[in-house]
MIKOLMAR-491479 format. One record per atom (N, C-alpha, C): y, z, x. Coordinates in steps of 0.02 Angstrom, whole numbers, plus 50000, padded with zeros to 5 digits. Layout:
N
YZX
...
// end
This chain:
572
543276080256114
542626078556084
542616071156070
541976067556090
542026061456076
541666058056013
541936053355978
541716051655913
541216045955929
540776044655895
540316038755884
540156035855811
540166030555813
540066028655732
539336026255730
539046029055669
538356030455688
538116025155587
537636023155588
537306020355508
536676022155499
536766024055424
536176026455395
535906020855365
535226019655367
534776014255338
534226016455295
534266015455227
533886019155184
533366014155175
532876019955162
532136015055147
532096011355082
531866006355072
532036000955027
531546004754940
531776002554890
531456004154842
530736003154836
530216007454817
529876005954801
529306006954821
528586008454807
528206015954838
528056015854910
528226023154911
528266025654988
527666026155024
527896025555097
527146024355130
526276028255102
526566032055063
526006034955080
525586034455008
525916029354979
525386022354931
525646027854869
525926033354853
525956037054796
526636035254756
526486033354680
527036033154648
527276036754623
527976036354598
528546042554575
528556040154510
528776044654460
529176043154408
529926045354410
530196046454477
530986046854446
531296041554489
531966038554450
532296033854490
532526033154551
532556030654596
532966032054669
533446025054671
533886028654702
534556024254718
534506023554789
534866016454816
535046014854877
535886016654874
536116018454957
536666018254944
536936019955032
537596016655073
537656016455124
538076024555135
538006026455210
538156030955210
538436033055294
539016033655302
539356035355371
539356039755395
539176040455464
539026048055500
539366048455547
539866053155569
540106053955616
540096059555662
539626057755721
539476061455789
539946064655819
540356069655837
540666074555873
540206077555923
540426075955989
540286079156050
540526081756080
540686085756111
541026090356157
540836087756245
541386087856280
541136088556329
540926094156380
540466095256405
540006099756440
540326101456524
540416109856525
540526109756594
540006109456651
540126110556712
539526108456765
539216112956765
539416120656752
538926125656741
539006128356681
538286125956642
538166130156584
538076137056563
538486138956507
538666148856501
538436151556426
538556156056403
538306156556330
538866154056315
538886154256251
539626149556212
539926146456224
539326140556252
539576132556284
539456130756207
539886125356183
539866121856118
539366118256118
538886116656070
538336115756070
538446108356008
538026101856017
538376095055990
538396096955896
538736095155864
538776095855797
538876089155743
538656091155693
538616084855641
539046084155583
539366081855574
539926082755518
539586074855471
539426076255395
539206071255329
539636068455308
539736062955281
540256062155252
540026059455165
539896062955095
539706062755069
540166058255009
539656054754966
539896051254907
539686050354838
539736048954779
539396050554731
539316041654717
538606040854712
538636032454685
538066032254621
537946029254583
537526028354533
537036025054548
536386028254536
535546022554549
535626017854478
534966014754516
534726009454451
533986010254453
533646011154387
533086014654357
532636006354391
532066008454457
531686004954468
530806004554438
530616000954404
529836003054376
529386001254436
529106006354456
528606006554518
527836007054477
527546008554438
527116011954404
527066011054339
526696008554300
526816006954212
527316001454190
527475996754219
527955992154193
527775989554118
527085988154129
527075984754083
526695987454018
526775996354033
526665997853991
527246001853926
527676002353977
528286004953888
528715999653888
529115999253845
529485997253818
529295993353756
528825994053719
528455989953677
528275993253621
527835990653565
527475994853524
526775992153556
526315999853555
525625996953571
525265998753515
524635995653480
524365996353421
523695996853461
523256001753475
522636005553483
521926004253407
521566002653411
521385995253455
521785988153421
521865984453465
522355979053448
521745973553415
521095974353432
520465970053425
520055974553416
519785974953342
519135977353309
518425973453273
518065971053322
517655969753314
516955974653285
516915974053187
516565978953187
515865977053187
515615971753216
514995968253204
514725968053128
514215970453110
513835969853048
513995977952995
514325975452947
514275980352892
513995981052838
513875986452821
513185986952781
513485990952715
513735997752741
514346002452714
514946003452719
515316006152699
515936008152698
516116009752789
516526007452830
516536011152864
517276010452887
517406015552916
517946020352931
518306019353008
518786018453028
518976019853108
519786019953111
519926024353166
520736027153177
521066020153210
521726021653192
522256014253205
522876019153253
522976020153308
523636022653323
524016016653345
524716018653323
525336016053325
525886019153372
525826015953434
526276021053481
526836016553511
527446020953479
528146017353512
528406019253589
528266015653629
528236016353711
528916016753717
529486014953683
530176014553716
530106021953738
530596022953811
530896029653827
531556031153808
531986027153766
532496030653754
532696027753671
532446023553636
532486020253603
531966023253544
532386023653491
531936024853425
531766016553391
531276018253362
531086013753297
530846013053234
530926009953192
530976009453131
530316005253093
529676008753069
529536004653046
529496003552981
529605996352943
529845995752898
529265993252860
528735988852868
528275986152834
527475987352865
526945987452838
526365986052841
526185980352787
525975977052821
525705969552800
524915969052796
524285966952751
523745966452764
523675959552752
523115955752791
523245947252754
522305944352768
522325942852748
521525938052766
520765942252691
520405939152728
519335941252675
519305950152694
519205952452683
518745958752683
518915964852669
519215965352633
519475970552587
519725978352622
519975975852679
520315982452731
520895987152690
520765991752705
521485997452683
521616000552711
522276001652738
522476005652780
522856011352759
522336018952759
522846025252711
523266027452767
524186027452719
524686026652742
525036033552723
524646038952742
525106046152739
525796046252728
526106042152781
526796041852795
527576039552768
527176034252722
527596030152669
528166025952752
528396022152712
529146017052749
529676017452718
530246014452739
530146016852812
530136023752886
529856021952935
529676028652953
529926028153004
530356032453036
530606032753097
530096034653144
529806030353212
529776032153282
529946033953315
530176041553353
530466041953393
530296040753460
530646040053517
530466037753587
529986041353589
529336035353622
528666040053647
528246042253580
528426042353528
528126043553451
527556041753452
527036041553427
526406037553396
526246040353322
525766037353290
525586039253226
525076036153215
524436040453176
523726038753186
523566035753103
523406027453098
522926029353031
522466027153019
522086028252951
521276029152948
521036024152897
520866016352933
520646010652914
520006011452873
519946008052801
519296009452773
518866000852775
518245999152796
518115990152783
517645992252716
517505992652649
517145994452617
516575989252609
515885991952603
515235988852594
515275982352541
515595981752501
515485974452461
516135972452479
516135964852467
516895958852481
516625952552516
516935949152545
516815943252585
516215943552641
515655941652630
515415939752674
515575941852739
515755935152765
516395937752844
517235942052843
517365943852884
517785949352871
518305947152929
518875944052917
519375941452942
519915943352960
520295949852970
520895951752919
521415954752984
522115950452957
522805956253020
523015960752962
523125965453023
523625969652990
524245970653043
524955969053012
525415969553049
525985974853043
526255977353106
526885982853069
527305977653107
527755979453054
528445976753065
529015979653071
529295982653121
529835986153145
530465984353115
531075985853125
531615982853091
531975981253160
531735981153208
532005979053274
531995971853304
531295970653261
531045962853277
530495963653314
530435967953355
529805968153421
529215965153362
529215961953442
528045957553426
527745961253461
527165960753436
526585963053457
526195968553437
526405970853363
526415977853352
525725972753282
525055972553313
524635969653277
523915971053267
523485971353225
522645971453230
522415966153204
522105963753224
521405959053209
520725964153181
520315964053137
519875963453138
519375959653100
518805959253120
518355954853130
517595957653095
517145954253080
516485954053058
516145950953032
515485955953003
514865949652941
514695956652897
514785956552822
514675960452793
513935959052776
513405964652787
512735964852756
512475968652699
512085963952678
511805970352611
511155971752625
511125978052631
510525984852618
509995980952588
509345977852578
508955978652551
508525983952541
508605989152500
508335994652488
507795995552460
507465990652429
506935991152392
506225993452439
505836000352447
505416001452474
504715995852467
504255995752505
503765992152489
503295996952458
502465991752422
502265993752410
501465994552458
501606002852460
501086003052516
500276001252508
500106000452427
499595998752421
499385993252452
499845988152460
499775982652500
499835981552570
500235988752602
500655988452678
500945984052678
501385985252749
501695980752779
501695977352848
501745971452844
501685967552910
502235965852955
502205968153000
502735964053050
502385960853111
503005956453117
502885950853171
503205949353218
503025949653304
503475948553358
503205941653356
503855936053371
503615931653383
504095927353456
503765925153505
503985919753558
504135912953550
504345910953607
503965902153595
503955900653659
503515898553662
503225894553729
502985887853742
503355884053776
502865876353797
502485875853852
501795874753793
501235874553822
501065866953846
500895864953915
500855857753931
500005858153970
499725854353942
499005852953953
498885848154014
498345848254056
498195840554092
497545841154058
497135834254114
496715831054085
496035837154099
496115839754140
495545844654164
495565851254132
496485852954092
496435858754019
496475865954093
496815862554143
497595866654175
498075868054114
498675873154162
499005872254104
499555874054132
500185871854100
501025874854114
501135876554085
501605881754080
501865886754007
502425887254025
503095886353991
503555888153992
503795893653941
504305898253934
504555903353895
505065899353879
505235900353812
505695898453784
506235900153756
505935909353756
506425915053709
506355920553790
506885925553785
506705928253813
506745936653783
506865935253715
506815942053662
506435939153618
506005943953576
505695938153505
506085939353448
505765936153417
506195938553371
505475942053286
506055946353244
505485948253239
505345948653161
504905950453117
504895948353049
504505951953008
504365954052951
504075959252900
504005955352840
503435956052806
503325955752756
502865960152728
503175960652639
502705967252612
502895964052534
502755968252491
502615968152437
503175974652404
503575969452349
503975973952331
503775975052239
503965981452234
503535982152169
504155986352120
504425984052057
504985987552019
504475990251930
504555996651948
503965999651884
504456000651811
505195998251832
505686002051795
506005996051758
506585995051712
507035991051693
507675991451734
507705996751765
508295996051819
508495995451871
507675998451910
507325993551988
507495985451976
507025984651924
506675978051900
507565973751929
507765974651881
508625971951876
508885972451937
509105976551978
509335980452018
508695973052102
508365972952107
507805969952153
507995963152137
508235960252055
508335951852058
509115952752091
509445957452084
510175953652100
510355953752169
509895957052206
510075957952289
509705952952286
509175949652281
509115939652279
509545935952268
509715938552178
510295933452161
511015932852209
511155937852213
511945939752257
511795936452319
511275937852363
511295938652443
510925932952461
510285929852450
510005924052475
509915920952533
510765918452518
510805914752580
511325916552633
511305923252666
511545928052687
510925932852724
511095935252771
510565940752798
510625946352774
509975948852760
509995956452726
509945962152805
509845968052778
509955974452824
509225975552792
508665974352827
508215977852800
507865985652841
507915989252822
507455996252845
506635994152876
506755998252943
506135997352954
505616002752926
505336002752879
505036005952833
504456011552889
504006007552923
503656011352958
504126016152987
504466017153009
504776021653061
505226025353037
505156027152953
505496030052914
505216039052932
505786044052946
505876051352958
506396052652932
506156060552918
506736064452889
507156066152934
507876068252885
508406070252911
508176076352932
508416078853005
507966086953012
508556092352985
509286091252989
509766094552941
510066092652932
510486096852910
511016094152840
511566092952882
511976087152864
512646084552900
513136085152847
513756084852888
514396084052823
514666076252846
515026075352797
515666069152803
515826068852861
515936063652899
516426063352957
515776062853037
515196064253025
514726067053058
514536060253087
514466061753188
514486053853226
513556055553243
513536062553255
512836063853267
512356063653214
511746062153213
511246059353161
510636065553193
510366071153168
509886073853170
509086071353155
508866066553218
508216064553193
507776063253244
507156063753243
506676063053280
506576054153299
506706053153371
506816044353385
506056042853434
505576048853418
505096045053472
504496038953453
504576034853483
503976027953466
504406028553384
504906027153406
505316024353329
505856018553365
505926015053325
506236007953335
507036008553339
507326014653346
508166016953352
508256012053429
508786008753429
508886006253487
509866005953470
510146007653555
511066007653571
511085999353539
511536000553508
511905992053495
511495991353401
510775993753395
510595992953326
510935996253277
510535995753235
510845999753147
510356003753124
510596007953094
510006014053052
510456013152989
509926016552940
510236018952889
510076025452856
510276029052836
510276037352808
510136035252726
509536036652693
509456034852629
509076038952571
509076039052502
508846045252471
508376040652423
508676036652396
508376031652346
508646024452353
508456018452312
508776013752317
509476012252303
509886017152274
510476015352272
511146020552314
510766023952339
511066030552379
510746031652440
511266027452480
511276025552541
512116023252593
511736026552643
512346023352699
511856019152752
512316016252783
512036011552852
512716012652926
512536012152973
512836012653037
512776012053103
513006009653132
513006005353200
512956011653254
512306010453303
511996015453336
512196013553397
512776019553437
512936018653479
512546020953561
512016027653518
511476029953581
511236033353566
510506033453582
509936035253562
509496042353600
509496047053580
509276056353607
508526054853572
507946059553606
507576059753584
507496062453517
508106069753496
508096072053435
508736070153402
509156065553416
509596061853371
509856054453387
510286052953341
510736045753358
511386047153360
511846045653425
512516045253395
512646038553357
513076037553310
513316033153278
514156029853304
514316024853284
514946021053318
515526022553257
515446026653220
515786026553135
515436033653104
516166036753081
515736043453042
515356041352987
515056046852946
514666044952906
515016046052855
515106044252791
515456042752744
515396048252674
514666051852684
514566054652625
514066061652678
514156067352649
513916071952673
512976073552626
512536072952694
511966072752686
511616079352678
510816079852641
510486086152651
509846085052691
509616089152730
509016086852784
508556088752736
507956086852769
507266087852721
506876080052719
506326081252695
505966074852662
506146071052620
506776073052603
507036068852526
507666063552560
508056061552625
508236060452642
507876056452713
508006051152723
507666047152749
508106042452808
507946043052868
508346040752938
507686035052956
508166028552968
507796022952978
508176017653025
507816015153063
507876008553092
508326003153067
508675997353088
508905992053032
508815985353056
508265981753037
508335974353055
508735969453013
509205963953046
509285959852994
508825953353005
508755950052934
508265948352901
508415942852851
508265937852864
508375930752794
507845930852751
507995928652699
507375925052654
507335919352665
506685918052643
506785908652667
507065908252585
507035899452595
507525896352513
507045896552432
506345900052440
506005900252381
506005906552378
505945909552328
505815918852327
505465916452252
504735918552257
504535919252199
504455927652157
504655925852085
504595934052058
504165934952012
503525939452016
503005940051969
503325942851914
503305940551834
503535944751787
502905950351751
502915956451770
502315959251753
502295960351666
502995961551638
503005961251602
503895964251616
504185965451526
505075963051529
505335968651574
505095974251595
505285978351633
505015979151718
504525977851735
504135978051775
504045968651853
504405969751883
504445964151926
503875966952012
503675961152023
503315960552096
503665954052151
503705955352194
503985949952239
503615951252318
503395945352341
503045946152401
503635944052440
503925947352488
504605946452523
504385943152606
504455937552626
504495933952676
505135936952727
505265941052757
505885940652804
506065938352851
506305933552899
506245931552947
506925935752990
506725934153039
507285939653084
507665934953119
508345939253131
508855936853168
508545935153242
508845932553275
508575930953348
509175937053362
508925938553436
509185942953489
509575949753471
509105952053418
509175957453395
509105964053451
509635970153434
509205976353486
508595978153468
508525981053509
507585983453500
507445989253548
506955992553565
506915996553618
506375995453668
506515994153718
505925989853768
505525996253789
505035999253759
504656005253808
504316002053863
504196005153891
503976003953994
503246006653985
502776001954011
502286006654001
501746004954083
501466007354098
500946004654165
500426004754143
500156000054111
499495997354094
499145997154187
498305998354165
497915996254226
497965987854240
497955989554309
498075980854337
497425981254379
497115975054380
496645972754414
496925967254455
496585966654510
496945958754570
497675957654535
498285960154521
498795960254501
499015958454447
498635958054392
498595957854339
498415962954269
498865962354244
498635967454170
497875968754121
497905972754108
496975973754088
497195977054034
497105975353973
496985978253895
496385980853881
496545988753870
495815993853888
495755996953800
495975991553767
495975997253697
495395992553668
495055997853638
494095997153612
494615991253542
493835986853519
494225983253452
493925985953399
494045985253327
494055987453273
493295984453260
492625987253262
492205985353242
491985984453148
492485987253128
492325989153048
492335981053007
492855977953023
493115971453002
492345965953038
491695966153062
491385964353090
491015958153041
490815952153047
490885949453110
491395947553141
491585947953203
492075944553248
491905938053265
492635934153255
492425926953294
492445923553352
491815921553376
492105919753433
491885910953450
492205906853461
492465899053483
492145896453552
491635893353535
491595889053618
491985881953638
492425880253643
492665874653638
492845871653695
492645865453721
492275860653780
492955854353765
493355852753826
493935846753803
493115839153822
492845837753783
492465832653780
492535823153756
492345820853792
492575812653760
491875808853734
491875810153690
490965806353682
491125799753640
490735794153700
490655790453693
490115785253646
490075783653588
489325783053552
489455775553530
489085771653550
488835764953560
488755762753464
488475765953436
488055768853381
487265763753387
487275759753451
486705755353446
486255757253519
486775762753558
486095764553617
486475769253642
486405772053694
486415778553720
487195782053705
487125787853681
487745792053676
488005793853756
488705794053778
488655796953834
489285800753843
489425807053859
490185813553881
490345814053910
490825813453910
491445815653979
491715821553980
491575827254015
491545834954009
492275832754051
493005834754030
493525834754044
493555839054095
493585847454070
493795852654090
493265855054117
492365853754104
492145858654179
491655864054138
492185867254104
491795873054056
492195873553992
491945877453955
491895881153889
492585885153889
493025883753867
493815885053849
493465891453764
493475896653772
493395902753731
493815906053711
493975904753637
494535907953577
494095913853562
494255919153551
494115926953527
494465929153474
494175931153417
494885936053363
494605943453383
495195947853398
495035953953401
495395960053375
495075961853325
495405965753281
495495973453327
496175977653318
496205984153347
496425987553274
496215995353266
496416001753242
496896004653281
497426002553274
498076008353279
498366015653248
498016020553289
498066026153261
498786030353262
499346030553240
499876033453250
500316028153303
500896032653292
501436028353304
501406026153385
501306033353443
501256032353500
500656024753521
500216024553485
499726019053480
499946012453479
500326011153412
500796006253403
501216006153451
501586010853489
502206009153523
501796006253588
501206006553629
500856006353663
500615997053651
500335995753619
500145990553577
500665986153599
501315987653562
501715982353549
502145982353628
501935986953659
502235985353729
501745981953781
501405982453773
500885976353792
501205970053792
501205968853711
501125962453678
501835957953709
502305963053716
502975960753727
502995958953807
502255962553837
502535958253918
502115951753925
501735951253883
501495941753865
501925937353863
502735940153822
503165933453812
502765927953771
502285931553751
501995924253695
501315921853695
501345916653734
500675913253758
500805913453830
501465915153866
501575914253928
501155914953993
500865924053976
500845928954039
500215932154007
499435927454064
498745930954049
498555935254059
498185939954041
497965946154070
497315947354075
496965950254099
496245954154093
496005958753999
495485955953986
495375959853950
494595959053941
494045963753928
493285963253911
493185959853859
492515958253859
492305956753787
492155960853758
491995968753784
491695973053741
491125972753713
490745966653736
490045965153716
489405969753773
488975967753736
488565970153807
488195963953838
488535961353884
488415955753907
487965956053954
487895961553974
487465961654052
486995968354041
486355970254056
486105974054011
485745976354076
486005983154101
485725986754159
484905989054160
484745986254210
483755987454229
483585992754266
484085993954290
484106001554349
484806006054330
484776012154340
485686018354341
485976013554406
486506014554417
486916009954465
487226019554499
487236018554561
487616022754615
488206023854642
488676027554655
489466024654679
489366020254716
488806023854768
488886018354833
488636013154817
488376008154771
487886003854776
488385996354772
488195992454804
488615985754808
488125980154772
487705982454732
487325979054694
486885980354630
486875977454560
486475980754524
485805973854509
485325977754468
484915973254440
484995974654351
485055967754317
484945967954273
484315962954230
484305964554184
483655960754137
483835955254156
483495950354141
483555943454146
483765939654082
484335934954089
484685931854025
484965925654043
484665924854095
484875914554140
485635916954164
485745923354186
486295924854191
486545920354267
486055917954315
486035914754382
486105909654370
485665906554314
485785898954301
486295895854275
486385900054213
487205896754173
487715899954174
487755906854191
488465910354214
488795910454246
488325911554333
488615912454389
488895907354401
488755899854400
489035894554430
489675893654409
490015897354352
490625899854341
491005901554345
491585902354394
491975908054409
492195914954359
492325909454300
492505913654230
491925916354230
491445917154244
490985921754227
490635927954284
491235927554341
491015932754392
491525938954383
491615940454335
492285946854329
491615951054284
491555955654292
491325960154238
491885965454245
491665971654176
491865978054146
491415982954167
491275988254194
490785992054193
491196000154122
491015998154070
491256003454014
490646008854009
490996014854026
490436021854002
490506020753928
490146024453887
490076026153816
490556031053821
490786036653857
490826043853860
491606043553878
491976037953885
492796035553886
492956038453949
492556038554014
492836042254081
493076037754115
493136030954086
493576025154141
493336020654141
493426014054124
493066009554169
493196007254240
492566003154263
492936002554322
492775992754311
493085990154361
492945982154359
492895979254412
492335973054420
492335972354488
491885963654481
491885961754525
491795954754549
491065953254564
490645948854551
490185946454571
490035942454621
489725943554686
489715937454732
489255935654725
488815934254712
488025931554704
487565935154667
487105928754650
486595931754608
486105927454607
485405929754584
484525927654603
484215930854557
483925925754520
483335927454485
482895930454507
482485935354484
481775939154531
481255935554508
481265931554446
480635931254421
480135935254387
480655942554394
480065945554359
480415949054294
480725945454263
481145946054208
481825951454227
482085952754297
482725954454311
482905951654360
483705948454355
484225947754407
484425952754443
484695949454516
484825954054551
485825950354570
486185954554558
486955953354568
487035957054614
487745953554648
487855955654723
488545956954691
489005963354694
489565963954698
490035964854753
490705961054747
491155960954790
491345968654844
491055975154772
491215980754834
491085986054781
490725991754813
490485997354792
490905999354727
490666001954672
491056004354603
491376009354620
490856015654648
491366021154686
491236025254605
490876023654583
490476028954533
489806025454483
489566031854473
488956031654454
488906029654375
488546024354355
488296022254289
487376027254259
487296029954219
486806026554206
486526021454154
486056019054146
486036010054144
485906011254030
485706019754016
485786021253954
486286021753923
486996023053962
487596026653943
488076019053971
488086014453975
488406008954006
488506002153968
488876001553971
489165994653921
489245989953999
488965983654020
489265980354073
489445975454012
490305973854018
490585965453975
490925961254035
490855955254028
491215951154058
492115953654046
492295951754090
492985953854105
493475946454106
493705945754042
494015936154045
494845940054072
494835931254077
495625930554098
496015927654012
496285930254007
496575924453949
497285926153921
497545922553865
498315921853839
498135921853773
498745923753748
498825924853680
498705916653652
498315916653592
498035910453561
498815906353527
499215910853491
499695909853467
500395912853496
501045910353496
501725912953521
501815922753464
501355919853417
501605927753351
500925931553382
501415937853357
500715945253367
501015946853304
500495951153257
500515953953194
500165960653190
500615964053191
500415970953165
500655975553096
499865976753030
499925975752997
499915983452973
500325986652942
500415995352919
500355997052882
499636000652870
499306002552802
499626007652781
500046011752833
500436018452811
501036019152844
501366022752854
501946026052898
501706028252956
500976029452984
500526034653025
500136027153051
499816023253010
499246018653042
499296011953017
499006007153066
498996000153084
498395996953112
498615988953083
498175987353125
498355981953145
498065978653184
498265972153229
497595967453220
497525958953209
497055954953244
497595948853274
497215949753344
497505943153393
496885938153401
497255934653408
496705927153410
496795927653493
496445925753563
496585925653625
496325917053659
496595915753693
496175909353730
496125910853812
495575909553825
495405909653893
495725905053940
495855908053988
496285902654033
496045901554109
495145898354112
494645901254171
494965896554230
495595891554230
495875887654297
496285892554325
496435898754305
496975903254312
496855908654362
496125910454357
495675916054389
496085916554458
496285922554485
496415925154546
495875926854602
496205923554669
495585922554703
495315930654710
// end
């Protein structure tokens, strides 16, 4: 039999082709094989020797290779190592695990250390020192309580008796205080979205607009009223204390009951969130009266609840007596005046101004668009009547004071400011409203809206098919038409079945006390000329960067916007 010396070549450490890692060690190690052959006669028979393999085996020791997790044991890991709790209002609560990664190695820990502002405690079941065993962890239950420092700074360190680093937390914040004091609804309350925009003029009263914000920011004021000696007290010291600090104020309108009862520990919030101001990333607060209350950081928003980022601290009862709310924060400016009604009894008109880039909830809405533009179809508040309305001409008048006056008409035409008051009936109304208002960006972004007047006063019923009406005569040929701003009309039923809107191409006096208008293209429904509102249809922008909507109740509102016409803007 003939021998051959044969080598084994082992595949090198480290994951195998087929990209999957191991957790057990593998060893390299050389290994000699020796081939035995037989030689073969010329005719093959049964129990011809057939070639054979003889091993030659050895015992050698591996060395433990990390293919997978290197860099995760051998350490202490502290879960979360960075707690950022943003804004606190209440007490709040969150788990700390402590996990000793060695695999063969115990540890010892010997100290907890707290150091820095904000009054952290960490409950320590366990007492020190406490043995880790390999792979060990141990969970505990961090409290940041509602009053202390302002900002909230603070490590907490364990300290092993091994020496290992890294076994650490940071956390971090801004402690807020609750302004709890309800308003007084006799007065309502106002809030305010506000933009900013640069507005740049030429000589002809064109215009450039730039945005300047691209969230507003947003603001409330109301009337706070203390009937008691311990309101009264209780209303000066969240001034005195907080000032110059941002408060947590409740958004009062959008105040609902708890629909049931929760216990301690509870991440879910039972409450009705529709056309309510709950937004992921904001704050609510759960409240009964002014001094019995929680607040908490809203991690996501269900139509019939909130989860929260932090349990709740005190176990609640549902009903009307319990109150789930919104949370803006909110400055005072540097004066706060306080009416003394007498030694028990205080009034304060509360200015709030809002944080910039606060959450909020952007509702989506598809307003009617005309030539690609937005059209505001909500009737205005006739009760508040008269309405004002502004003719204002960019003019240069020239006056000698000794002979002829003479003007320089800048812009062409009549630049028209409007105030227009709306009735906001319920919340869906408001949420409607203020989603409008929010795709203006300010003064930015013009839209369509009527005058709601009866500007054009039908002489004949108008037809779907008809591509033309006649109306009374009102020099509407002489001083309107030559206008562009003045070729948009509204065609409004009384009877709320739609309007429709449409373009003027021409128009002619008859002479016999009615015009005759040529429209761009059939209405595609029928007016008659008794049941018909025709208004001019302007182009225009918000007069001011603020919208104000003012809440006589929890249920109703109202709004007045000032508007300016913007007739260089008109779409062909």
């Amino acid at each position: 039999m003939a021998d051959f010396a044969g080598q084994y070549v082992p595949i090198p450490e480290g994951i195998p082709p087929s990209n999957l890692s191991t957790n057990i060690g593998a060893g390299s190690f050389p290994a000699t094989l020796t081939l035995a052959l037989g030689s073969y006669p010329e005719a093959a028979s049964e129990g011809t020797p057939q070639p054979v393999v003889s091993i030659e085996h050895r015992n050698l020791s591996g060395t433990r290779s990390e293919v997978f997790g290197g860099q995760l044991f051998s350490r202490i890991i502290v879960t979360p190592r960075v707690k950022a709790l943003g804004f606190v209002l209440t007490a709040t609560q969150f788990a700390v695990e402590v996990w000793n990664t060695f695999r063969d190695t115990d540890q010892t820990l010997e100290t907890i250390t707290i150091t820095g502002d904000g009054g952290l405690t960490l409950e320590d079941t366990y007492g020190e020192p406490l043995l880790y065993g390999a792979l060990d962890s141990f969970i505990y239950q961090a409290t940041v309580p509602s009053s202390g420092a302002a900002q909230i700074d603070q490590d907490v360190v364990f300290a092993f008796l091994s020496g290992i680093g890294g076994a650490d937390l940071q956390v971090t914040g801004s402690r807020i205080t609750l302004f709890s004091v309800a308003p007084d609804w006799n007065e309502g309350m106002e809030e305010t979205l506000e933009y900013l925009t640069d507005v740049l003029k030429s000589y002809n009263d064109s215009e450039q607009r730039r945005g300047l914000r691209q969230l507003p920011r947003r603001a409330m004021r109301y009337r706070a009223l203390a009937l008691n000696a311990r309101d009264a007290a209780g209303m000066e010291s969240l001034v005195w204390g907080w000032q110059n600090q941002p408060y947590g104020v409740p958004w009062w309108p959008d105040s609902q009951p708890l629909t049931s009862d929760i216990g301690e520990g509870t991440f879910v919030i039972p409450v009705d969130t529709t056309d309510r101001m709950f937004a992921a990333g904001g704050l609510l607060c759960i409240l009964q009266d002014e001094y019995t209350f929680e607040a908490l950081s809203i991690e996501s928003v269900a139509a019939d609840s909130v989860t929260v980022t932090s349990p709740t601290q005190y176990a609640w009862s549902g009903g009307p007596g319990t109150r789930v709310m919104p949370i803006f924060l909110c400055r005072l400016p540097a004066s706060v005046d306080v009416s003394k009604w007498s030694s028990e009894i205080d009034q304060i008109d509360l200015s709030f101004i809002g944080e910039a880039a606060q959450a909020a909830p952007a509702p989506s809405i598809s307003p009617t668009q005309y030539k690609g533009l937005d059209v505001l179809e909500i009737a205005p508040n006739w009760a508040n009547a008269p309405l004002k309305r502004t003719y204002k001409r960019s003019m240069v008048t020239i006056d000698p004071k000794i002979g002829p006056i003479e003007v320089v008409d800048k812009g062409g035409t009549a630049l028209v400011g409007q105030e227009f008051p709306w009735w906001l009936d319920g919340h869906p109304t408001v949420t409607a409203f203020r989603a409008f208002m929010l795709r203006r960006f300010g003064q930015l972004n013009p839209f369509w809206i009527p005058t709601w007047d009866q500007d054009l006063v039908l002489a004949n019923d108008v037809a779907s098919t008809d591509t033309g009406i006649n109306i009374e005569s009102e020099f509407y040929t002489r001083f309107f038409f030559p206008t562009p701003a003045r070729r948009f009309i509204a065609f409004i039923p009384i009877d709320g079945s739609g309007n429709v809107y449409s373009q003027i191409t021409g128009a002619e006096d008859n002479g016999n006390g009615t015009e005759s208008l040529v429209l761009a293209a059939a209405t595609g429904k029928a007016f008659a000329k008794g049941s018909t509102m025709i208004s001019f249809l302007t182009l225009a922008r918000l007069a001011s960067d603020s919208v104000a909507i003012k809440w006589d109740s929890t249920d109703h509102a109202e709004a007045l916007v000032t508007l300016q016409e913007v007739p260089r803007e008109l779409p062909s």
